[in-house]
C-alpha positions as CSV (number, residue, x, y, z in Angstrom):
1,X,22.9,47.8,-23.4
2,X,20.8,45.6,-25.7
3,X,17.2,45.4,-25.2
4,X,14.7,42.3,-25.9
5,X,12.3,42.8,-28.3
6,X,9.7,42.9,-26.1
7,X,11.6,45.6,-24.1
8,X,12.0,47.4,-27.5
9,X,8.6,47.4,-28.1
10,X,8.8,45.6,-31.4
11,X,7.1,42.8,-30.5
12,X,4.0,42.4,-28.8
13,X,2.9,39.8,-26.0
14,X,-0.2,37.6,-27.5
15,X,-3.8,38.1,-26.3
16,X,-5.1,35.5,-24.3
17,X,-7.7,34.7,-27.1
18,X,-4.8,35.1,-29.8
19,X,-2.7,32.3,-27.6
20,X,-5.8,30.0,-27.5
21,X,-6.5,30.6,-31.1
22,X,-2.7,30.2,-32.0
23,X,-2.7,26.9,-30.0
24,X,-5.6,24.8,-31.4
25,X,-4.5,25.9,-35.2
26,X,-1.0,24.3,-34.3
27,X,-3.2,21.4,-32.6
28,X,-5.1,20.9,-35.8
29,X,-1.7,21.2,-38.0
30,X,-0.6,18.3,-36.0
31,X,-3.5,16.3,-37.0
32,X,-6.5,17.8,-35.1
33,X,-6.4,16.8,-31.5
34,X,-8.3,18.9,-29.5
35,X,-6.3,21.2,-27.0
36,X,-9.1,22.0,-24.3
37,X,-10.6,19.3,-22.1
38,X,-14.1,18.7,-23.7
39,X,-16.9,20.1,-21.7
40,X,-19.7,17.6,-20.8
41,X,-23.3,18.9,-18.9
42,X,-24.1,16.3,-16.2
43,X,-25.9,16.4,-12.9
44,X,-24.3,17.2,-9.5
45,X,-23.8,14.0,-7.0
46,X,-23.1,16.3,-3.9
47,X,-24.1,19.7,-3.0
48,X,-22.0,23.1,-3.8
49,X,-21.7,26.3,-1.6
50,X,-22.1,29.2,-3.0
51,X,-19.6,30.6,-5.3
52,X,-16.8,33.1,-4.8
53,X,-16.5,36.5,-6.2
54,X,-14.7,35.4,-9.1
55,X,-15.3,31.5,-11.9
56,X,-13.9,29.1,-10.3
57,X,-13.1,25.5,-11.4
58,X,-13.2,23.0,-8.9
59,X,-11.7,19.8,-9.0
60,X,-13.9,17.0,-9.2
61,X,-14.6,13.3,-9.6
62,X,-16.9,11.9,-12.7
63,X,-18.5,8.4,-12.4
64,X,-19.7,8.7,-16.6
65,X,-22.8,9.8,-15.0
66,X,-22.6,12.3,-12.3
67,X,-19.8,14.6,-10.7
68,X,-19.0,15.8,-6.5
69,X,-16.7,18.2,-6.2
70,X,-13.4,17.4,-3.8
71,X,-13.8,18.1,-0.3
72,X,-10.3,20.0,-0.3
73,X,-9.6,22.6,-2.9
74,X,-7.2,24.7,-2.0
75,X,-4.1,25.2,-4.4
76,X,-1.5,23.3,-2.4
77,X,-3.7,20.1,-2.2
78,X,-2.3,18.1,-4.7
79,X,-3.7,14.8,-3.6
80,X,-7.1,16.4,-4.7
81,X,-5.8,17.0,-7.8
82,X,-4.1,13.8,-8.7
83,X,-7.7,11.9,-7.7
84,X,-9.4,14.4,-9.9
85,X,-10.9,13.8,-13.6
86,X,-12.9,16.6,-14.2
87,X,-13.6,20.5,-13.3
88,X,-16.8,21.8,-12.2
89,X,-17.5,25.0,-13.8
90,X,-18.4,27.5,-11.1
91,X,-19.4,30.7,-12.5
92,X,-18.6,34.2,-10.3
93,X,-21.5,34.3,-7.5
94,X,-23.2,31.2,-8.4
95,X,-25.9,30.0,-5.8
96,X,-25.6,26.9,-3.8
97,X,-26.3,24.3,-5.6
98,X,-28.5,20.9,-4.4
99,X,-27.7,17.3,-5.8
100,X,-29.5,16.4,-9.0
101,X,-28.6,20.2,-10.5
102,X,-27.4,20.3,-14.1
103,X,-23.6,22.1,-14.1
104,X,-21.0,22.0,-16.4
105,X,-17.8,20.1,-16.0
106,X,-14.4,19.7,-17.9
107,X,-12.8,16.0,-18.5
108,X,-9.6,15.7,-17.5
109,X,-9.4,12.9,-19.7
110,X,-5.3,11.8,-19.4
111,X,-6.7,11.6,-15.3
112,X,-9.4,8.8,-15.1
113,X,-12.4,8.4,-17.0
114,X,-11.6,8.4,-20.8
């Protein structure tokens, strides 16, 4: 019976970090287009409830000027997703936070706002 290298132990999966790493130096190779969604600090247009027990990114809209999260975030609502163009970054336990508070949010730039 022939084994995989990975079964054979001979070669090992990447870390996370070394994948990420691995990705954006093929990404720069290719002429140096950014592989993550650039982060942006803007202010909150709608309130958030407090956080889970683990980071979260929740799908959200971006005017160029302020972000509100999607009412409906649960993994099988695609609709939310397809009218998204950014993430709020939610960190484990966060607070509830009030309109006008600074967070940090990811552009999905190919989804709306470039």
């Amino acid at each position: 019976e022939r084994q995989t290298p990975f079964e054979a132990g001979s070669v090992r999966e990447p870390s996370r970090e070394g994948l990420s790493k691995s990705i954006a130096q093929a990404c720069a190779m290719l002429g140096g287009a950014e592989p993550l969604p650039r982060p942006v600090r803007t202010i909150l247009a709608a309130p958030l409830k407090p956080g889970g027990s683990r980071r979260e990114f929740l799908r959200a809209r971006w005017d160029g000027e302020r972000v509100a999260a999607q009412s409906l975030q649960d993994s099988g609502a695609l609709s939310s997703l397809a009218n998204s163009n950014a993430l709020i970054d939610r960190a484990a336990e966060a607070p509830e936070s009030a309109i006008g508070e600074e967070v940090t949010a990811y552009l999905l730039e190919n989804g709306g706002v470039t």
